[in-house]
C-alpha positions in Angstrom: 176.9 -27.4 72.8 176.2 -27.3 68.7 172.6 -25.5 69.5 174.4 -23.2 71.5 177.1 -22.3 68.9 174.1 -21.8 66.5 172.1 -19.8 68.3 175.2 -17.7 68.8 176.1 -17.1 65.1 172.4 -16.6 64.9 172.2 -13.9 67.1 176.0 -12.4 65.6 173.9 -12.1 61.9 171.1 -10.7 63.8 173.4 -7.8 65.2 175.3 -7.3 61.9 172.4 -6.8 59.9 170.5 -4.7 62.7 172.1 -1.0 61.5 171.1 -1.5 57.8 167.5 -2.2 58.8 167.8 0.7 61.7 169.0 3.3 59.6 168.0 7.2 59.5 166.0 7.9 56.6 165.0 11.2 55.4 164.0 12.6 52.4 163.9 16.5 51.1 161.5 17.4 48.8 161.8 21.2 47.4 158.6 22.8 47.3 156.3 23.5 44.1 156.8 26.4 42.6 154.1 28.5 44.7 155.6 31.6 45.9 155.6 32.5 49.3 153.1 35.4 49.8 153.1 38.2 52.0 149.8 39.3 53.6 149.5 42.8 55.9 146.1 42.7 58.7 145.1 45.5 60.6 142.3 44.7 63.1 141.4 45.2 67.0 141.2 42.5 69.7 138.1 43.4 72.3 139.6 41.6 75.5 136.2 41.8 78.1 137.0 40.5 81.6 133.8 42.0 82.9 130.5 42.8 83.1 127.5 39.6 82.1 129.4 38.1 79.2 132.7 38.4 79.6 135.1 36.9 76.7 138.1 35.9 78.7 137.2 34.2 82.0 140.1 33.2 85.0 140.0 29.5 84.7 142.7 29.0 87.4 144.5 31.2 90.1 147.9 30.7 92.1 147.1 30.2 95.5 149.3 33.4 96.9 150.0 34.2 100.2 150.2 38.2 99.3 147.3 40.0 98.2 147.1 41.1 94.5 144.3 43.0 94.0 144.9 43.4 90.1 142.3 42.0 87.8 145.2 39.8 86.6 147.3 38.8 89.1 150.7 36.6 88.8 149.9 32.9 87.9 146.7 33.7 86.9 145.5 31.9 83.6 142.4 32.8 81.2 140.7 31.1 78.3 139.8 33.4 75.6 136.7 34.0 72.9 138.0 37.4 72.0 136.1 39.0 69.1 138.1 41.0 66.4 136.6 43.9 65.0 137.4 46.3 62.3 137.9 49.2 64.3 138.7 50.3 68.3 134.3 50.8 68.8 133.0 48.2 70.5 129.7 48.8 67.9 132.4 48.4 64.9 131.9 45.3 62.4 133.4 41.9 64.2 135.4 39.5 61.5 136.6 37.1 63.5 138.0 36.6 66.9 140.7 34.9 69.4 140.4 31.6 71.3 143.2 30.3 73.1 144.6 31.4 77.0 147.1 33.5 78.2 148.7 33.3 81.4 149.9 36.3 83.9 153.6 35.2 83.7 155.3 38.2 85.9 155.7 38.6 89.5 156.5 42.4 89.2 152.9 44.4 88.4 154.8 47.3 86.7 156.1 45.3 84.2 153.0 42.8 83.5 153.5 40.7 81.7 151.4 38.1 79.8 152.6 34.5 77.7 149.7 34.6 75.1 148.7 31.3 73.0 145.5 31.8 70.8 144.4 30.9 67.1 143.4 34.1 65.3 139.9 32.7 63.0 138.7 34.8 60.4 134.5 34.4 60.4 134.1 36.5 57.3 135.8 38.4 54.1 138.1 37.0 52.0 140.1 35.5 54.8 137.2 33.0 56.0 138.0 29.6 57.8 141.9 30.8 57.7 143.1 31.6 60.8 147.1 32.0 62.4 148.4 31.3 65.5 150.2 33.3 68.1 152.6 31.6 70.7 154.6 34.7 72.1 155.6 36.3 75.3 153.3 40.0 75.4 155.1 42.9 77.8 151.8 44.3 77.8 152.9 47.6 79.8 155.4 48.7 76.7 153.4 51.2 74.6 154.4 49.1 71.5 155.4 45.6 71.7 156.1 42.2 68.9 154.3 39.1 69.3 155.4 35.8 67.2 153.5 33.9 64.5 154.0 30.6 64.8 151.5 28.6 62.6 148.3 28.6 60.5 145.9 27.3 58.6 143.1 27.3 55.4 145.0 30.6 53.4 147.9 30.9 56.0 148.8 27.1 56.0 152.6 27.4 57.1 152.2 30.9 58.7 155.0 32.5 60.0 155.5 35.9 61.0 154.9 38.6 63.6 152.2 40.9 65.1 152.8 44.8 66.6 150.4 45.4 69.5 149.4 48.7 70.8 146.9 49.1 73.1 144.1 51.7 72.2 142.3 51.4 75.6 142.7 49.4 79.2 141.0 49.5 82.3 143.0 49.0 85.5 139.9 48.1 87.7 138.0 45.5 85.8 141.2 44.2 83.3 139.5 45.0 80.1 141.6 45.9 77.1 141.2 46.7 73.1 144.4 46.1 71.8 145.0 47.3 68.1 146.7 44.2 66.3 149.1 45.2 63.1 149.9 42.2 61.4 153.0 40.7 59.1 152.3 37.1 57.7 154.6 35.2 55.2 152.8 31.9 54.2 152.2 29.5 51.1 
């Protein structure tokens, strides 16, 4: 009867001194005094679905029961190795490009719709081995539309911020786009 008397104030203590050791900590640390910068791109996305080297390739397809002859049908995902390139000619100087995968995310064709995740790498200028990241919902059929920033790295480490898309030229029959990327990012 003692041992189990003991081994109930023993395990009393243990409960009464439980929240002190279980408590919430957190600490806020302001920042430095680096000021946030503000930096303005302007550059154009090739998106090549065709032809012998294509840089986004279908890496899985909903299994539909309708056909969809569209070269991106609903459900249809695609991993990316999109160059960028200073200007809409597919000759013009490349500076970095787009990995990542985007995913046919509407069942209505007029309004197609893509959900776009890809890291943005700069390969040369003074923007080399920084890259952001994009994790945004893209109405592609609006003439003009606003993708988020979510993240980035090297001299966009804490990226935020937001990208205007305007596509400069699409083909309907084999999917392939150059989209003309105007860019707002606010980083550290």
């Amino acid at each position: 009867m003692e041992e189990q008397l003991v081994f109930a104030w023993a395990m009393i203590f243990c409960i009464a001194i439980a929240p002190v050791y279980g408590e919430y900590y957190s600490k806020t640390v302001t920042p430095s005094s680096k000021v946030e910068k503000v930096t303005n791109l302007h550059f154009f996305l090739h998106d090549t679905l065709s032809g012998e080297n294509p840089s986004a390739v279908l890496v899985a397809r909903a299994n539909l029961t309708r056909k969809d002859h569209s070269p991106v049908p609903f459900g249809s995902l695609f991993a990316i190795d999109d160059p960028l390139r200073v200007g809409p000619e597919p000759t013009s100087k490349i500076i970095g490009n787009a990995q990542g995968l985007y995913l046919s995310s509407s069942q209505d064709a007029s309004k197609f719709t893509i959900v776009l995740y890809a890291d943005f790498a700069f390969t040369t200028g003074k923007f080399k081995g920084s890259s952001f990241s994009i994790f945004s919902r893209n109405p592609v059929t609006e003439a003009k539309r606003e993708v988020a920033i979510v993240g980035g790295r090297g001299r966009f480490r804490m990226a935020r911020g937001f990208a205007h898309i305007k596509t400069s030229y699409f083909n309907a029959t084999t999917g392939d786009a150059i989209l003309d990327y105007k860019v707002t990012l606010y980083h550290y």
